[in-house]
mmCIF file of the N, C-alpha and C atoms, coordinates in Angstrom:
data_MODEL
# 
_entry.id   MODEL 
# 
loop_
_atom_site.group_PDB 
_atom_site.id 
_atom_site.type_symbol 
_atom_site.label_atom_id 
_atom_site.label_alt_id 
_atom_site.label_comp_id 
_atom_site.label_asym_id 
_atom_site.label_entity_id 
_atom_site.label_seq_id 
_atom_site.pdbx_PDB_ins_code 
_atom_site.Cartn_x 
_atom_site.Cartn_y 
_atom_site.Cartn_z 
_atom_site.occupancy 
_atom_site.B_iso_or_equiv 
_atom_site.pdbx_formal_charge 
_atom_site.auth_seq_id 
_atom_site.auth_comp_id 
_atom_site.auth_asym_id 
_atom_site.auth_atom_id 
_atom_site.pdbx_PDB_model_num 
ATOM 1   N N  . UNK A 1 1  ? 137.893 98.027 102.872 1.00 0.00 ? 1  UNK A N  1 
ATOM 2   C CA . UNK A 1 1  ? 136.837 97.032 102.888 1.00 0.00 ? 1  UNK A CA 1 
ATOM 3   C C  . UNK A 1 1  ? 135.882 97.375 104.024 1.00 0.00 ? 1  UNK A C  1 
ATOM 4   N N  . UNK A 1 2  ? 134.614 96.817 103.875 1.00 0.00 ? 2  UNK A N  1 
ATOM 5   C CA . UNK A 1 2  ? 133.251 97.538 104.732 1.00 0.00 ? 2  UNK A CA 1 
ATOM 6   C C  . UNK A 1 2  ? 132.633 96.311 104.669 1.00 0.00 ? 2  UNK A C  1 
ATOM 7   N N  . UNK A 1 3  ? 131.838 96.765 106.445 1.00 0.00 ? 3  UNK A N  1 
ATOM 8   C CA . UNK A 1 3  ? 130.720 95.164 106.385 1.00 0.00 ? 3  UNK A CA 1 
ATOM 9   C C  . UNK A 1 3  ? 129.828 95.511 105.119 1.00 0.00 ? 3  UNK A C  1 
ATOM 10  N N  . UNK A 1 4  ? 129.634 94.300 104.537 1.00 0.00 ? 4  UNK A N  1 
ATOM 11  C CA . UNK A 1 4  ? 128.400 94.784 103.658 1.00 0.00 ? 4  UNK A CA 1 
ATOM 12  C C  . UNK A 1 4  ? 128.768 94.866 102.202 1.00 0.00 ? 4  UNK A C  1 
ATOM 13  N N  . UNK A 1 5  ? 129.936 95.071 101.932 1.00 0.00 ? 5  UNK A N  1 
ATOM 14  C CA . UNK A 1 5  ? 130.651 95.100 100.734 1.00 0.00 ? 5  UNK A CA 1 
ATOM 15  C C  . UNK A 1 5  ? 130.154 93.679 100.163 1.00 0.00 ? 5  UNK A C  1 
ATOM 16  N N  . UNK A 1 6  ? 130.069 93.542 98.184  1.00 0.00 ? 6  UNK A N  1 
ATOM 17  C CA . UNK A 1 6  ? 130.216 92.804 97.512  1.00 0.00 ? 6  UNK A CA 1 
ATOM 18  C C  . UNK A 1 6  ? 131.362 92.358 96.880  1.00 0.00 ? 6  UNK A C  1 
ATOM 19  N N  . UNK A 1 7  ? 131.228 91.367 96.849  1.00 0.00 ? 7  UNK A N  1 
ATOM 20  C CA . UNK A 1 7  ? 132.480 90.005 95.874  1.00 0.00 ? 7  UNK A CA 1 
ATOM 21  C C  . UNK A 1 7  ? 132.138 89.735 94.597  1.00 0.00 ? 7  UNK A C  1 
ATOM 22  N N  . UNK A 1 8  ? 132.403 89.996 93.589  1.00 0.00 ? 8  UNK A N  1 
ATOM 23  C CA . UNK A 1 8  ? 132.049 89.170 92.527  1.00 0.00 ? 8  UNK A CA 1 
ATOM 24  C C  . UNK A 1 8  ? 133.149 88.181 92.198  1.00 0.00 ? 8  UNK A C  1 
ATOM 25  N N  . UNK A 1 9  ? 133.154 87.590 92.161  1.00 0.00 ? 9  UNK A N  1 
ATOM 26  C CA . UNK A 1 9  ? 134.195 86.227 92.369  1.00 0.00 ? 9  UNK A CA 1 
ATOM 27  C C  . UNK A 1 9  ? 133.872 85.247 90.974  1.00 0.00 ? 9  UNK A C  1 
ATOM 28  N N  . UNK A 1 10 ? 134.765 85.160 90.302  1.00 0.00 ? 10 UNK A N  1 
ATOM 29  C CA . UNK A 1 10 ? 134.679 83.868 89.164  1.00 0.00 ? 10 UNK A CA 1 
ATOM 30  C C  . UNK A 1 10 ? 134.445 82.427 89.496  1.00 0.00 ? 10 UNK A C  1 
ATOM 31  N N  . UNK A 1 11 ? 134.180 81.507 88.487  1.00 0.00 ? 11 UNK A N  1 
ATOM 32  C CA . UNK A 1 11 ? 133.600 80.474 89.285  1.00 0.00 ? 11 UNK A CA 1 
ATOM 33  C C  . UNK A 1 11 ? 135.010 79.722 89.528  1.00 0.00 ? 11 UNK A C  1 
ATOM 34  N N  . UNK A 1 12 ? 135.182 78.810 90.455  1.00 0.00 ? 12 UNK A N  1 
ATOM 35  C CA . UNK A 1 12 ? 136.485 78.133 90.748  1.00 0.00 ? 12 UNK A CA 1 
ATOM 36  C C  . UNK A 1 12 ? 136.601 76.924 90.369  1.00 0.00 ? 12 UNK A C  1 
ATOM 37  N N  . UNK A 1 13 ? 135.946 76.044 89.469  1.00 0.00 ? 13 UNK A N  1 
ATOM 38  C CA . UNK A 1 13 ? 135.913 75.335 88.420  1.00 0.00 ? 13 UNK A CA 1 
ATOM 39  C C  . UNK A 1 13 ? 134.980 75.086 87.334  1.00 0.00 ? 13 UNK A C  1 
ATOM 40  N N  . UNK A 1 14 ? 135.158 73.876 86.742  1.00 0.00 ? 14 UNK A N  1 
ATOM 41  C CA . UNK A 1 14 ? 134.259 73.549 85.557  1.00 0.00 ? 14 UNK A CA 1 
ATOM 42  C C  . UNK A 1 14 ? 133.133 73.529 85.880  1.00 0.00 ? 14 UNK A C  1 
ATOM 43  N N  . UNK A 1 15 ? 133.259 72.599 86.796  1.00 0.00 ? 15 UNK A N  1 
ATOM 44  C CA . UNK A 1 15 ? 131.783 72.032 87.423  1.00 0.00 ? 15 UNK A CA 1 
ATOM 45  C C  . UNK A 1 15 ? 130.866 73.052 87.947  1.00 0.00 ? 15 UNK A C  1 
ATOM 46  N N  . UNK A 1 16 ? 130.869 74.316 88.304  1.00 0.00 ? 16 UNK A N  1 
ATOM 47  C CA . UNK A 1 16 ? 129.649 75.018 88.556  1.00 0.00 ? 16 UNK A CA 1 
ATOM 48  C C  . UNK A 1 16 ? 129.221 75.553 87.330  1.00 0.00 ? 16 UNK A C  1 
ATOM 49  N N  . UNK A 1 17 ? 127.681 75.753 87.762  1.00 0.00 ? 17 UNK A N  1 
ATOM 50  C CA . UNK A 1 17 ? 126.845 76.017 86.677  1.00 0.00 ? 17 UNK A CA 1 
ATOM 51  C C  . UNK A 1 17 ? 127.178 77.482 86.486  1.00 0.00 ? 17 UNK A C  1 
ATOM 52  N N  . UNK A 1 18 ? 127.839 78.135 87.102  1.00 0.00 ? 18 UNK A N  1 
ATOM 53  C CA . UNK A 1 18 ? 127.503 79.900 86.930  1.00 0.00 ? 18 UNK A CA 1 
ATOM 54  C C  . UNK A 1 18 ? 129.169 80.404 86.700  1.00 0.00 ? 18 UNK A C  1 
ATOM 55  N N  . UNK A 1 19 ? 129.008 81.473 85.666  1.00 0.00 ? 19 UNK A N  1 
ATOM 56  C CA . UNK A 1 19 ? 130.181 81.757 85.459  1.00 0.00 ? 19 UNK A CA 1 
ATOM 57  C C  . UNK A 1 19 ? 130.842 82.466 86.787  1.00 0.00 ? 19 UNK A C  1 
ATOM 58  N N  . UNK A 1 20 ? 129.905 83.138 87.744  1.00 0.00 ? 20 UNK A N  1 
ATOM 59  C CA . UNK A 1 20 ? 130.198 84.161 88.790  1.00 0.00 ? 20 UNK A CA 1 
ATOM 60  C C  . UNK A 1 20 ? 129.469 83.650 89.969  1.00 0.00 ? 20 UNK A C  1 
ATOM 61  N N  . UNK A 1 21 ? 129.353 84.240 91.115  1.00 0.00 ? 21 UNK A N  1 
ATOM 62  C CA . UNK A 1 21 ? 129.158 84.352 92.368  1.00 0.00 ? 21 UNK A CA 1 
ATOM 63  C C  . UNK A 1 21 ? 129.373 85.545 93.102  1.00 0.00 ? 21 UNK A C  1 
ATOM 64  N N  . UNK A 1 22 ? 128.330 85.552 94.008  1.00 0.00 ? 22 UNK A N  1 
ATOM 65  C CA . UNK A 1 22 ? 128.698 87.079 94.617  1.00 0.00 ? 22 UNK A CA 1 
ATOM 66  C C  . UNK A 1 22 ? 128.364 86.533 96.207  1.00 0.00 ? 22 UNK A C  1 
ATOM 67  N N  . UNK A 1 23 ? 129.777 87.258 96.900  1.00 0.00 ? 23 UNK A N  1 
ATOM 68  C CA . UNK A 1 23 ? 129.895 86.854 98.169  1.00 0.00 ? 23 UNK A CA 1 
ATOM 69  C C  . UNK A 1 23 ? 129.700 88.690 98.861  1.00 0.00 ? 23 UNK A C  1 
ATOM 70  N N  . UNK A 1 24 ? 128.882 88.144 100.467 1.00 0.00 ? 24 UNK A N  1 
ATOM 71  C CA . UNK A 1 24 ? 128.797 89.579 101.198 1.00 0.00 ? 24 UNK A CA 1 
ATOM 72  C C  . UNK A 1 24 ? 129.821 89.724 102.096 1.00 0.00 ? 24 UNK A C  1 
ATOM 73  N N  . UNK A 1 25 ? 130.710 90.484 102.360 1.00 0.00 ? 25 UNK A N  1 
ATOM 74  C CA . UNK A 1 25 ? 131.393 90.585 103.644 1.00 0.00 ? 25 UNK A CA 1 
ATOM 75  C C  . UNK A 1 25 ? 130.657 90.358 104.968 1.00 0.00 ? 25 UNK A C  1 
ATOM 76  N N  . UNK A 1 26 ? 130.510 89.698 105.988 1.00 0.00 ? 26 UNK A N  1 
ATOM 77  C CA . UNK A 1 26 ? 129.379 89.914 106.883 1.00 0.00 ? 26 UNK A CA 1 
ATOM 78  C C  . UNK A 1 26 ? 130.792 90.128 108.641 1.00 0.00 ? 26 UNK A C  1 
ATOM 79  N N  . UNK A 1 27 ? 131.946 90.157 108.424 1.00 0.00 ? 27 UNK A N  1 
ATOM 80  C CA . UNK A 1 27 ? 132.668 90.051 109.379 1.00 0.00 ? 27 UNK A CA 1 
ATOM 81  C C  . UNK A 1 27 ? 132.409 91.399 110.138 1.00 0.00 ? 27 UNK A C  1 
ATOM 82  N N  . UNK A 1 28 ? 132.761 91.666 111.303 1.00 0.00 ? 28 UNK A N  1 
ATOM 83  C CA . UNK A 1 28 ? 132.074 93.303 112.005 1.00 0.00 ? 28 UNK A CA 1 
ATOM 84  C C  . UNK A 1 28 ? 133.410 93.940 111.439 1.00 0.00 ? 28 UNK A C  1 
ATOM 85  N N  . UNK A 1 29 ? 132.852 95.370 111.775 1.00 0.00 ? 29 UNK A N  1 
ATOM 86  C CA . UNK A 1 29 ? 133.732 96.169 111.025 1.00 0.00 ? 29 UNK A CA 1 
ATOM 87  C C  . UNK A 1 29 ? 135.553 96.676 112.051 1.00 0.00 ? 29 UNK A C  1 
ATOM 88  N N  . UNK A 1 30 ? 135.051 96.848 113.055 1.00 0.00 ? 30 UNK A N  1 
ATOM 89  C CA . UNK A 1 30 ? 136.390 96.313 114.283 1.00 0.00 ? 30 UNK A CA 1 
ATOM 90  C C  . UNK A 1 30 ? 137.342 95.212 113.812 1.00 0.00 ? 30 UNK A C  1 
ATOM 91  N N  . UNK A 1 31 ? 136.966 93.992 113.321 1.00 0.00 ? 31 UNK A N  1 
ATOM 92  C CA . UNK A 1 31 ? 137.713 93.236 113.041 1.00 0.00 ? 31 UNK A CA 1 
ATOM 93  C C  . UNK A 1 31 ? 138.611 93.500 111.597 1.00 0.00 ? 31 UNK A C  1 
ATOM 94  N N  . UNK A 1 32 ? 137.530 94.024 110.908 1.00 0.00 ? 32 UNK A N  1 
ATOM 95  C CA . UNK A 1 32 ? 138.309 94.609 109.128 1.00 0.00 ? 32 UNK A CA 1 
ATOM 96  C C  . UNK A 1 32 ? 139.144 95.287 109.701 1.00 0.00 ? 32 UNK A C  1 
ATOM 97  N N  . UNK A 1 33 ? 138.895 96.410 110.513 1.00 0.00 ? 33 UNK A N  1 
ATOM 98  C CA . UNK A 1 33 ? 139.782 97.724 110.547 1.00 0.00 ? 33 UNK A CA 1 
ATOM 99  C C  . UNK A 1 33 ? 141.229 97.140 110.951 1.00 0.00 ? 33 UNK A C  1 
ATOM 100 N N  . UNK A 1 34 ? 141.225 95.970 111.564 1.00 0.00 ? 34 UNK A N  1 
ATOM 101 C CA . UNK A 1 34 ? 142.185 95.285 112.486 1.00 0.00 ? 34 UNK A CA 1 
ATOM 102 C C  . UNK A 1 34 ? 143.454 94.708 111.738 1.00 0.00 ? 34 UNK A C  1 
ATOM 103 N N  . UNK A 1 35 ? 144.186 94.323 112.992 1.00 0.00 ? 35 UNK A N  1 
ATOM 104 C CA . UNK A 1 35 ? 145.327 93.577 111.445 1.00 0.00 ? 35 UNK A CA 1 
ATOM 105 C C  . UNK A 1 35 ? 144.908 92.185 111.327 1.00 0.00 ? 35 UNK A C  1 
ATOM 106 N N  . UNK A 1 36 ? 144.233 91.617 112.076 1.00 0.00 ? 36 UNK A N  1 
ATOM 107 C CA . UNK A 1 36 ? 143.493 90.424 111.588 1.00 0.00 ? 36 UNK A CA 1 
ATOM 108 C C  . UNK A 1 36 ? 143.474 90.354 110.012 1.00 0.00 ? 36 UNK A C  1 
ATOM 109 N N  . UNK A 1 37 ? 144.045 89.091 109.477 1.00 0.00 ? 37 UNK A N  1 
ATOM 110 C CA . UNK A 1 37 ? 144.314 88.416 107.936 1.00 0.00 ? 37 UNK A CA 1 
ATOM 111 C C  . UNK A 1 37 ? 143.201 88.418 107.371 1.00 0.00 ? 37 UNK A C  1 
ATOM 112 N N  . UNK A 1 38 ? 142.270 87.887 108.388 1.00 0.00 ? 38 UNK A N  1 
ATOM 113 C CA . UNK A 1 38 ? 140.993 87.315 107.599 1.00 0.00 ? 38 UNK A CA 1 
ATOM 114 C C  . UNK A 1 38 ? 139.700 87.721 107.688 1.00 0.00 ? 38 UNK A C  1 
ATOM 115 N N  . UNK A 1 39 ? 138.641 88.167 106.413 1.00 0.00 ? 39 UNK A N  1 
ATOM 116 C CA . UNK A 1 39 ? 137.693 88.249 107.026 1.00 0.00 ? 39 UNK A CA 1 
ATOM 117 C C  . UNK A 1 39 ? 136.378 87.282 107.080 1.00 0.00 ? 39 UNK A C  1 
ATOM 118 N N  . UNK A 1 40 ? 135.168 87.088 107.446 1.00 0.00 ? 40 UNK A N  1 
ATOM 119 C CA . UNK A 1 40 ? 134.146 86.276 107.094 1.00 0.00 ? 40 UNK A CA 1 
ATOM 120 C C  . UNK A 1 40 ? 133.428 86.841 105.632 1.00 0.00 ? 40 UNK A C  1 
ATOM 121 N N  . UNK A 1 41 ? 132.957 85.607 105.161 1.00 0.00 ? 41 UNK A N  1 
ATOM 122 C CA . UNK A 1 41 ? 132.056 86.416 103.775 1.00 0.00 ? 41 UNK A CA 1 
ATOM 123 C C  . UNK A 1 41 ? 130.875 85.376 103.618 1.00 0.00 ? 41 UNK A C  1 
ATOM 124 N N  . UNK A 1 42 ? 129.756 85.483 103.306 1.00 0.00 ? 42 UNK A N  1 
ATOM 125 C CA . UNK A 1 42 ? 128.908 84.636 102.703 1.00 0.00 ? 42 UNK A CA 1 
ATOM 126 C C  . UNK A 1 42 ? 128.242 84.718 101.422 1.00 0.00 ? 42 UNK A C  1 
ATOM 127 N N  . UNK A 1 43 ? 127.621 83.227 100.744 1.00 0.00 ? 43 UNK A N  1 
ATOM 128 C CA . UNK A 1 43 ? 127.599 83.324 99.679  1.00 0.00 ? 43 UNK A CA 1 
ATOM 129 C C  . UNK A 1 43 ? 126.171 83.853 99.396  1.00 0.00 ? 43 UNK A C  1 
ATOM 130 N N  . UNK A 1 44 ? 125.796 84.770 98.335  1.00 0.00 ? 44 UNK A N  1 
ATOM 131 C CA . UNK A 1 44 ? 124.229 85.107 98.070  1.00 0.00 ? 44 UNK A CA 1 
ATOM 132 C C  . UNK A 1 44 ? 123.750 84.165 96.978  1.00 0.00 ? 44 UNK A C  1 
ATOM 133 N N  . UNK A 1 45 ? 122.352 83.518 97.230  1.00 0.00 ? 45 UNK A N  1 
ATOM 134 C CA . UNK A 1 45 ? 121.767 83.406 96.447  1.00 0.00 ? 45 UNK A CA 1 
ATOM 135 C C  . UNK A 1 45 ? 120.141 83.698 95.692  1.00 0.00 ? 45 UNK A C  1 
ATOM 136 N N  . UNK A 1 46 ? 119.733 83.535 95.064  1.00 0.00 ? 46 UNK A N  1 
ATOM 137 C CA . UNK A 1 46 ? 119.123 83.875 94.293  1.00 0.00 ? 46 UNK A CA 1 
ATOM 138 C C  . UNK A 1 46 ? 117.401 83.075 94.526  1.00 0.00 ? 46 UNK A C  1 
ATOM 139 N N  . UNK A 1 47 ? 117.796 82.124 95.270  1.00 0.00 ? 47 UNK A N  1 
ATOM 140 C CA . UNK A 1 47 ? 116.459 81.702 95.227  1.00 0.00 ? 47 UNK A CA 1 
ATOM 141 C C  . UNK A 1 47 ? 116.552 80.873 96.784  1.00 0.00 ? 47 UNK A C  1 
ATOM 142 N N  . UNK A 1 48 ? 115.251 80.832 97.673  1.00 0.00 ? 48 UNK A N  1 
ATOM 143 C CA . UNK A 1 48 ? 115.211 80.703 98.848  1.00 0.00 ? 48 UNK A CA 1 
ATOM 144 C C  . UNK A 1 48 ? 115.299 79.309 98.696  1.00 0.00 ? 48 UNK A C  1 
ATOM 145 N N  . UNK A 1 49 ? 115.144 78.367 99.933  1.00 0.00 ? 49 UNK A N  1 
ATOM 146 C CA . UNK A 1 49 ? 115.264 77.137 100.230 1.00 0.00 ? 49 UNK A CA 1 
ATOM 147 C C  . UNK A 1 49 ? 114.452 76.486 101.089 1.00 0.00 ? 49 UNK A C  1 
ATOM 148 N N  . UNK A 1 50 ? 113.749 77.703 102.109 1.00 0.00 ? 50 UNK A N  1 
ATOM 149 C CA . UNK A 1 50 ? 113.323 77.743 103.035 1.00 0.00 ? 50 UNK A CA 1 
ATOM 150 C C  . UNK A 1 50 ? 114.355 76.738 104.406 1.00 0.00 ? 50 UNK A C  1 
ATOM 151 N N  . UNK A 1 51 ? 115.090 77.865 104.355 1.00 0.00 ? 51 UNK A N  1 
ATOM 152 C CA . UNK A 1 51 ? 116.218 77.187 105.558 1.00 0.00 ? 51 UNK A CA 1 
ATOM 153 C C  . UNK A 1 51 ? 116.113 79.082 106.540 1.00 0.00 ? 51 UNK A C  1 
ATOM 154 N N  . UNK A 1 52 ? 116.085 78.228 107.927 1.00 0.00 ? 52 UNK A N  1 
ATOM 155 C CA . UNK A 1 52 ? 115.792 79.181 109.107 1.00 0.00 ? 52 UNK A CA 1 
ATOM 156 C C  . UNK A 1 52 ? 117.244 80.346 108.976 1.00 0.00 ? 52 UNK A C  1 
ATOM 157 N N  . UNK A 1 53 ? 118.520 79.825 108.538 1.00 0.00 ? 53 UNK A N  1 
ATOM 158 C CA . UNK A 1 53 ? 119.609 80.662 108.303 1.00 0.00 ? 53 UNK A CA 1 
ATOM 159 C C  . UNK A 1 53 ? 119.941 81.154 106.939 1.00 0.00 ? 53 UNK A C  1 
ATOM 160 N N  . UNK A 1 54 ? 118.601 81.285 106.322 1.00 0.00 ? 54 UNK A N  1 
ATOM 161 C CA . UNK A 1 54 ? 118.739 81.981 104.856 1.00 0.00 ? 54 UNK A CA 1 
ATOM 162 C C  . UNK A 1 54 ? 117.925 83.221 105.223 1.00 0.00 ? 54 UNK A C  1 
ATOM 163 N N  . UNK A 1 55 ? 118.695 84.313 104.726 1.00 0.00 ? 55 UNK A N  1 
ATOM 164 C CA . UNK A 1 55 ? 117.825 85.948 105.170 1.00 0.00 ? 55 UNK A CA 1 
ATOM 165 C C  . UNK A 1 55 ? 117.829 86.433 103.848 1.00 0.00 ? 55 UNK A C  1 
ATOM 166 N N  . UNK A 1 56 ? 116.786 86.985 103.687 1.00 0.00 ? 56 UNK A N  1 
ATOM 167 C CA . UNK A 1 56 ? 116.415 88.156 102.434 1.00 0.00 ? 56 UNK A CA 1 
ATOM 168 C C  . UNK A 1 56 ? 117.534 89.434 102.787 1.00 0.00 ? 56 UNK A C  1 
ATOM 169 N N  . UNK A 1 57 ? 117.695 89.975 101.676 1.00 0.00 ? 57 UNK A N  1 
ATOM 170 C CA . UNK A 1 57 ? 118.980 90.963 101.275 1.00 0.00 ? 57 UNK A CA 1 
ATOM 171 C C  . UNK A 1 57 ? 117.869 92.404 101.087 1.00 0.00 ? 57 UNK A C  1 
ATOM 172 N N  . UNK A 1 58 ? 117.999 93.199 101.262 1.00 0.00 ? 58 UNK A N  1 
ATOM 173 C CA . UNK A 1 58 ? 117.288 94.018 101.351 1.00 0.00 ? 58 UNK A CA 1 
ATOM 174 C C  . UNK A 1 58 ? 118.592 95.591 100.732 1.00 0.00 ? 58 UNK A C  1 
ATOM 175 N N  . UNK A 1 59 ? 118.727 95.630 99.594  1.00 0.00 ? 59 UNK A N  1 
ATOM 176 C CA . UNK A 1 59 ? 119.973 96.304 99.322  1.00 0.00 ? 59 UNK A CA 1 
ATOM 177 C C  . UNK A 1 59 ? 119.623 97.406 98.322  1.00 0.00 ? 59 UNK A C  1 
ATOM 178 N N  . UNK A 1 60 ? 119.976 98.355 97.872  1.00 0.00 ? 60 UNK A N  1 
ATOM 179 C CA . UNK A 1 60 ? 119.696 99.000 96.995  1.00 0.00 ? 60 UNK A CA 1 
ATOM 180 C C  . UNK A 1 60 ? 121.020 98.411 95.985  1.00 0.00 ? 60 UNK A C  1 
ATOM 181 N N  . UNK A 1 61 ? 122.091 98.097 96.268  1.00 0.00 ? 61 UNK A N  1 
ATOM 182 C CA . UNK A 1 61 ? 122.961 97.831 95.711  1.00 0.00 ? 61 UNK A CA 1 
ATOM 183 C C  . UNK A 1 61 ? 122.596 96.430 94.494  1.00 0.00 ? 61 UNK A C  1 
ATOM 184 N N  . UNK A 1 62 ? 122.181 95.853 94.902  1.00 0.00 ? 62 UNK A N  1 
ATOM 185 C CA . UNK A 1 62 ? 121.849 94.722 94.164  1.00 0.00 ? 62 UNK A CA 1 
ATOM 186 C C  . UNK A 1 62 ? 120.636 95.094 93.078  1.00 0.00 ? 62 UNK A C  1 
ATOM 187 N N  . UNK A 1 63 ? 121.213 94.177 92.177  1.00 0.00 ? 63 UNK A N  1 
ATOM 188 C CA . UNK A 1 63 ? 120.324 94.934 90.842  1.00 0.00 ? 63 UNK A CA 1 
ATOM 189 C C  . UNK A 1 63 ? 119.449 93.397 90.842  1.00 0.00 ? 63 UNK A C  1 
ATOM 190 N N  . UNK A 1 64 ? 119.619 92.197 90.741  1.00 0.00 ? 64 UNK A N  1 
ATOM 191 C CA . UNK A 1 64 ? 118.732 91.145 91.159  1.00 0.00 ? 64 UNK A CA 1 
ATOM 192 C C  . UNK A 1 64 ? 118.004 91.198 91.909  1.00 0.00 ? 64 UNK A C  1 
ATOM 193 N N  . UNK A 1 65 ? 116.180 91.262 91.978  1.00 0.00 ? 65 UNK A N  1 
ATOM 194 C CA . UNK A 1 65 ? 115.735 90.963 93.009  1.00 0.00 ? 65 UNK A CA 1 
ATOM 195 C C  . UNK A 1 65 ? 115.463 89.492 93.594  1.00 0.00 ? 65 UNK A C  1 
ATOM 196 N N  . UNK A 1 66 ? 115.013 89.624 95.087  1.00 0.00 ? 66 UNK A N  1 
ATOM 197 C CA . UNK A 1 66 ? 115.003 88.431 95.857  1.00 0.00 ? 66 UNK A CA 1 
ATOM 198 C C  . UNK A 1 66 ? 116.679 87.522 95.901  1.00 0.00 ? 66 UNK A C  1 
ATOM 199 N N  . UNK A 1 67 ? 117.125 88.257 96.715  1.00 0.00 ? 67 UNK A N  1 
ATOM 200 C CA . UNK A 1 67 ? 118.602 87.722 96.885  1.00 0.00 ? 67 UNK A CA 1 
ATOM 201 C C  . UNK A 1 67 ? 118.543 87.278 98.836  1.00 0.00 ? 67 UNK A C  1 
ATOM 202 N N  . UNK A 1 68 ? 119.054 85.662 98.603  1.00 0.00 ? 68 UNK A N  1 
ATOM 203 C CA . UNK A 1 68 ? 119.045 85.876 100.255 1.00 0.00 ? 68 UNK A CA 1 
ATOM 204 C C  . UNK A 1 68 ? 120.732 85.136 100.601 1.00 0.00 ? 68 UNK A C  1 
ATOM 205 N N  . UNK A 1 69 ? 120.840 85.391 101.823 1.00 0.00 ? 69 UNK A N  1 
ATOM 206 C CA . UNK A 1 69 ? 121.979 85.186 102.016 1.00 0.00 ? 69 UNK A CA 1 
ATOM 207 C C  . UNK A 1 69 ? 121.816 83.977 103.208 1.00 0.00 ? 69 UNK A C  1 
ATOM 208 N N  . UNK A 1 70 ? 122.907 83.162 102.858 1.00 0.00 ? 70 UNK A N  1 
ATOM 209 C CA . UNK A 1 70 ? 123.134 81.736 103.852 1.00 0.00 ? 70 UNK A CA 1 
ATOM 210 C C  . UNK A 1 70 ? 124.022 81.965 104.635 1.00 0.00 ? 70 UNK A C  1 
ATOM 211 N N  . UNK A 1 71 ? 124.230 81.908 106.159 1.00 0.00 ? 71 UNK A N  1 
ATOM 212 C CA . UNK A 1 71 ? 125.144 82.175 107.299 1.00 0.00 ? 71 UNK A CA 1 
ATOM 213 C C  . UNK A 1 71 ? 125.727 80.894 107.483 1.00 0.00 ? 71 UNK A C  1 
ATOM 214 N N  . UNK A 1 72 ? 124.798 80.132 106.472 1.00 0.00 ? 72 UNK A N  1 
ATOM 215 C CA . UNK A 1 72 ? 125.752 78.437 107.266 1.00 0.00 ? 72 UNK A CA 1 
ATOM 216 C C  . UNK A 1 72 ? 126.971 78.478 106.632 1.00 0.00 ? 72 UNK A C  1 
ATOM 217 N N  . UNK A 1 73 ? 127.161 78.796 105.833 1.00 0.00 ? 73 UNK A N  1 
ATOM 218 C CA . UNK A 1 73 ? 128.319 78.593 104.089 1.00 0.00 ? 73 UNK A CA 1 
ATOM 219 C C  . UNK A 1 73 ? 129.144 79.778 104.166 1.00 0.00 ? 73 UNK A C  1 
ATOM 220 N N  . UNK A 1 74 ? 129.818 79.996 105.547 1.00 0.00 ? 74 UNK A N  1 
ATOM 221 C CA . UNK A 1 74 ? 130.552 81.186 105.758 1.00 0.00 ? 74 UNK A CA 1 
ATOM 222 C C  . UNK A 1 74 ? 131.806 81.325 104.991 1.00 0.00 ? 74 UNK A C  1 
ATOM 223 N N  . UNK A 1 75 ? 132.685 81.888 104.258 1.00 0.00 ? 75 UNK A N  1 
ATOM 224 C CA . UNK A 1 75 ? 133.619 81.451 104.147 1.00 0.00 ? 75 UNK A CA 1 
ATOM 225 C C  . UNK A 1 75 ? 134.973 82.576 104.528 1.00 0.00 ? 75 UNK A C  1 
ATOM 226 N N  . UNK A 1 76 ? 136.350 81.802 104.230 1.00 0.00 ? 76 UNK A N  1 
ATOM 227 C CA . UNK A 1 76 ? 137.433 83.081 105.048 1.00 0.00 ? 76 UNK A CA 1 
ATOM 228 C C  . UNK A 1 76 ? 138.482 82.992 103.607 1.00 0.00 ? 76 UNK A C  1 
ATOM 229 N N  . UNK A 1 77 ? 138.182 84.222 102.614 1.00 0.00 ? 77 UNK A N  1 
ATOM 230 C CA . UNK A 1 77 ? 139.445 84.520 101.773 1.00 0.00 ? 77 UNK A CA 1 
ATOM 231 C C  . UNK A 1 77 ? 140.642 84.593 102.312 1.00 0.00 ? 77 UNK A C  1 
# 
C-alpha cells in the first residue's frame, strides 16, 4: 500500500445513492511501511462544495474529471 493509492469500496448500505465510492490513502508513507494497524483514507468526491478543506485531485489516475477530496471525513479501515 502507497500514499496516494485508490479504494474502490462498495456502498455499505441501502441508503446511499451510489453503488461505489472511492477513498484516497492520504496517511504518510513511514506510517504504512510501519506495523501500525491502521491507515488514514479520505473520501473523493465529484463535485465541489466550496469548503476551505476540499482540494482538487490533480491525478492522471482518475478517469473522472474534477474530483476533490475532503480532509474533514477522514476515515481508519
Amino acid at each position: 500500500m502507497k500514499r496516494g493509492d485508490l479504494f474502490r469500496v462498495y456502498r455499505g448500505n441501502n441508503t446511499d445513492t451510489k453503488d461505489f465510492r472511492v477513498f484516497v490513502v492520504i496517511s504518510r508513507q513511514l506510517l504504512i511501511n510501519s506495523k501500525f494497524s491502521t491507515v488514514i483514507c479520505a473520501p473523493i468526491y465529484s463535485a465541489h462544495d466550496g469548503i476551505s478543506t476540499q482540494q482538487k485531485i490533480k491525478s492522471l489516475r482518475l478517469v473522472i474529471k474534477n474530483n476533490f477530496l475532503l480532509s474533514d471525513y477522514t476515515i481508519c479501515p
